[in-house]
Structure formats: C-alpha cells, structure tokens
N, C-alpha and C positions, 0 to 999 in steps of 0.2 A: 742444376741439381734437382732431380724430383720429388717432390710432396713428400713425407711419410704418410703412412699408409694408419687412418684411422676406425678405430673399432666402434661399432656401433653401442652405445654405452644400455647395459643390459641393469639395472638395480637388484641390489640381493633381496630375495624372497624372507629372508628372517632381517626385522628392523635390526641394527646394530650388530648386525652380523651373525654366525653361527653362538647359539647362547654358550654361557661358560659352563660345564661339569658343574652339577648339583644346582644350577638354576630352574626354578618353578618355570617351569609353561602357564600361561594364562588356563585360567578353566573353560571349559565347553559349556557351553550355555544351551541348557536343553528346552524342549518345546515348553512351551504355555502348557500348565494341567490344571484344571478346573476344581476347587475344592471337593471334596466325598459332601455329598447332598448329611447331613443329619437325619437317626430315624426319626419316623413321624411318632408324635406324641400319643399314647394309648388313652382312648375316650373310658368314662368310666363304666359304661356296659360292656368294655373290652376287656378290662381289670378282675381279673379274679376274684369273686365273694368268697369271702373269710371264711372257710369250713373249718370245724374242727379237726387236726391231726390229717387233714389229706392235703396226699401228696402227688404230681403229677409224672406218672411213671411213664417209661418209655413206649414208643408208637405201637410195637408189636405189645404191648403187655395189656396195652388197650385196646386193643382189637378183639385181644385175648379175653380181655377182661368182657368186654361185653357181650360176646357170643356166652360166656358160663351164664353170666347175667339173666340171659335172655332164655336158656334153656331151664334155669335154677323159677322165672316169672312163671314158664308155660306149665311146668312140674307141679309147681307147688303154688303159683297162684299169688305171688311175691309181688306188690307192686312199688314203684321206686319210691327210694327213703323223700320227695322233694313234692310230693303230693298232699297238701296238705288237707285233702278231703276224704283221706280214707284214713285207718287207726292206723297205720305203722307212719304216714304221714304227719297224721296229726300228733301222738305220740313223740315224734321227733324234734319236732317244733315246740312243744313244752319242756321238753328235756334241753333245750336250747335256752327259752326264758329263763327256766329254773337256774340254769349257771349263770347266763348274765344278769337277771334283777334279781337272782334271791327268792322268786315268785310264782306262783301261775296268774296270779290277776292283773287284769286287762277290764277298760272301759268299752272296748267294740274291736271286735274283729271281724275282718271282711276276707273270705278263704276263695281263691279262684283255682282251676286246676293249672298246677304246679306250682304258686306263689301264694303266699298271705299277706299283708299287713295285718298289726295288731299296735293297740294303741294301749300303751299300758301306765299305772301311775308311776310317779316320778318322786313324791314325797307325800305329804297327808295333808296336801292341798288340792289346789285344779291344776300343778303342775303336769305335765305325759309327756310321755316319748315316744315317739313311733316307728317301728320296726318293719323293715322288708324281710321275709324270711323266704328262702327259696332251695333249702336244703342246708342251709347256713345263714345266719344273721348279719346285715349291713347294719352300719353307721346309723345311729335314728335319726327322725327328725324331730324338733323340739316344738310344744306346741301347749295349748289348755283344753281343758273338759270339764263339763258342770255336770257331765254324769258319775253315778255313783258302780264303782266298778265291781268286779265277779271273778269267781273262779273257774277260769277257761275249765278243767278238770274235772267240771261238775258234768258237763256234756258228756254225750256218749256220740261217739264218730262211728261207733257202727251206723249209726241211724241216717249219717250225709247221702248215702248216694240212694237209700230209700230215694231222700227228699227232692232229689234233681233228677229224679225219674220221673217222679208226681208231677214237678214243673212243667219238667218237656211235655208232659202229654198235654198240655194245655194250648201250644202255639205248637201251629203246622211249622214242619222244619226249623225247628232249635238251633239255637247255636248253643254257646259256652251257659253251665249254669255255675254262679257265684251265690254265695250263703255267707249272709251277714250275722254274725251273735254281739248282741249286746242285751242289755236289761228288759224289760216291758215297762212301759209309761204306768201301768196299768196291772194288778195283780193277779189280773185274769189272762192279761195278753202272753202273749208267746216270745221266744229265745230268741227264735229261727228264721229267719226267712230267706227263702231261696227264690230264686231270680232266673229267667230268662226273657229270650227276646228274638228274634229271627230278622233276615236281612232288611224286610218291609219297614222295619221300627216295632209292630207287636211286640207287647210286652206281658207278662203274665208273672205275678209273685205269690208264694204258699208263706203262710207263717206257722209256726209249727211251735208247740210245749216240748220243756223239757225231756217227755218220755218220749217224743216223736210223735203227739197227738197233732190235727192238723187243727187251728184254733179260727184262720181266716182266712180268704184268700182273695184275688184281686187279677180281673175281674169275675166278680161274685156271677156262681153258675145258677 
C-alpha cells in the first residue's frame, strides 16, 4: 500500500484564523513625530510700548499710512509725535506725565532724539520714578533724589534744536546731541545743557537759561 500523499503545512496569515464580523483589527502604529518646537518667548524690546488708544492695523494700511505721513512731514513740515526735542514732541510727552502722575514736574530730564527719560517725584519726599518715554510711556523705575524739582512746562522747546546746533558746531563731525533739564546748583546757572561728542571721544557741552541765553560752555573758547 503506498504512503499518502502529505501537504506541505502552510500557517494562516491571520492569528486564530480569519477574525469574526465586527472584531477590532489591531491599530496601525504610525511613524515617530517629534513634538511642534514652542514659540520663542518675546524679549521686552520686542514687546510693544504702551501707547495710548493705538492700534496695529493691517500691512497695507501701514504702508498706506506712512507714505500720507511722509507726504503730510515734507508739506507741512510735521515731525513725528516721538521726538522729544522738538514742540510737538516735547508737548506730547507732557500730555503723557500729565495723565499718569497728575503733573509736569520732574527732578531731571535727559531728551535724546527720539526717547527721553524723565525723573519725576513720587510723593513729598526724595521718593521718584522714572520714566522711558518714546512716544508712549513704560513701566518706571523706582529710585531717590535730593533735588528739588520744576516744571518741565516752564521751558520752551522751540529753543532745543537752536541748542544742538550751537553744540555741533563745536566738535568736528558730531554725532547725536542729548539735552539734559534739570535745576541750576546755582541762581545764576542755567536749565540746559546740550551735549555732544564725535567718534574720537571729543566732547563739547553749552549750558543754556531759561530764555535760550548761553550761560557756559565746556570747553571754554
């Protein structure tokens, strides 16, 4: 009698045979995906300063907006509200104190173009606070002074860019002039004093009265 005849034994491709109606299939396991990175955190020179009632309007509106700008400056001679060394500048910066402290007075202010600080009292003591302003006011910092303080509003800002003219022509190649106000030591001394300096280190500063009279100046001619 011959052998029967045996089949090569093949295993079924599904464990436990074909699955039963309405059985779950295992899930597909998909690739590795690496978490979304988090944004980067915004430094506080990247942070918007606090301006009053503005608002950042869309790309074309700003495009827009600064070509009117820019044709409304050459016309009429307009310079921007964040200048704190010309009258619409300076102007704007008071009207800023006046809503947050209540005030115009300040122990020392130091005006560079396009920013100020301003150091102003804090109670009716040698408390102050000092203020960034650069078209709008930051956060102050908190600090003392044993000077006796003024009313920023007593100045007159037509007379600033006289003063950083006078400067400049003092030091070959100028750079930035910055005009400090605070009191005089002194009842004869002056308001003012404007400042520059050129890349060598030269330095040259005018002190200037109240009316714009020049009182001193350094180095004496």
């Amino acid at each position: 009698m011959a052998p029967p005849t045996w089949k090569r034994y093949r295993p079924d491709p599904t464990p436990g045979g074909e699955p039963e109606p309405g059985t779950p299939t295992s899930p597909r396991i998909k690739a590795y995906q690496p978490p979304k990175q988090p944004k980067p955190v915004r430094s506080l020179e990247e942070r918007t300063v606090r301006r009053r009632g503005w608002k950042l309007p869309a790309a074309g509106a700003v495009v827009l907006g600064l070509v009117v700008w820019g044709v409304v400056a050459i016309f009429r001679g307009v310079t921007a509200p964040d200048e704190p060394q010309t009258v619409e500048g300076y102007a704007a910066m008071l009207d800023d104190l006046q809503e947050e402290t209540g005030g115009t007075q300040a122990f020392r202010a130091v005006l560079y173009p396009g920013y100020a600080v301003v150091d102003v009292p804090y109670a009716d003591d040698e408390r102050s606070l000092s203020y960034y302003w650069d078209g709008g006011l930051d956060d102050p910092s908190k600090g003392t002074s044993t000077e006796t303080p003024f009313d920023l509003s007593a100045l007159e800002p037509a007379d600033f860019a006289g003063m950083c003219e006078a400067v400049r022509r003092t030091v070959e190649d100028p750079e930035t002039c910055y005009l400090i106000l605070e009191r005089p030591d002194e009842p004869a001394g002056g308001w003012i004093s404007a400042y520059t300096s050129n890349e060598f280190g030269q330095s040259s500063y005018i002190v200037f009265d109240l009316d714009g009279t020049e009182v001193s100046r350094y180095p004496a001619e």
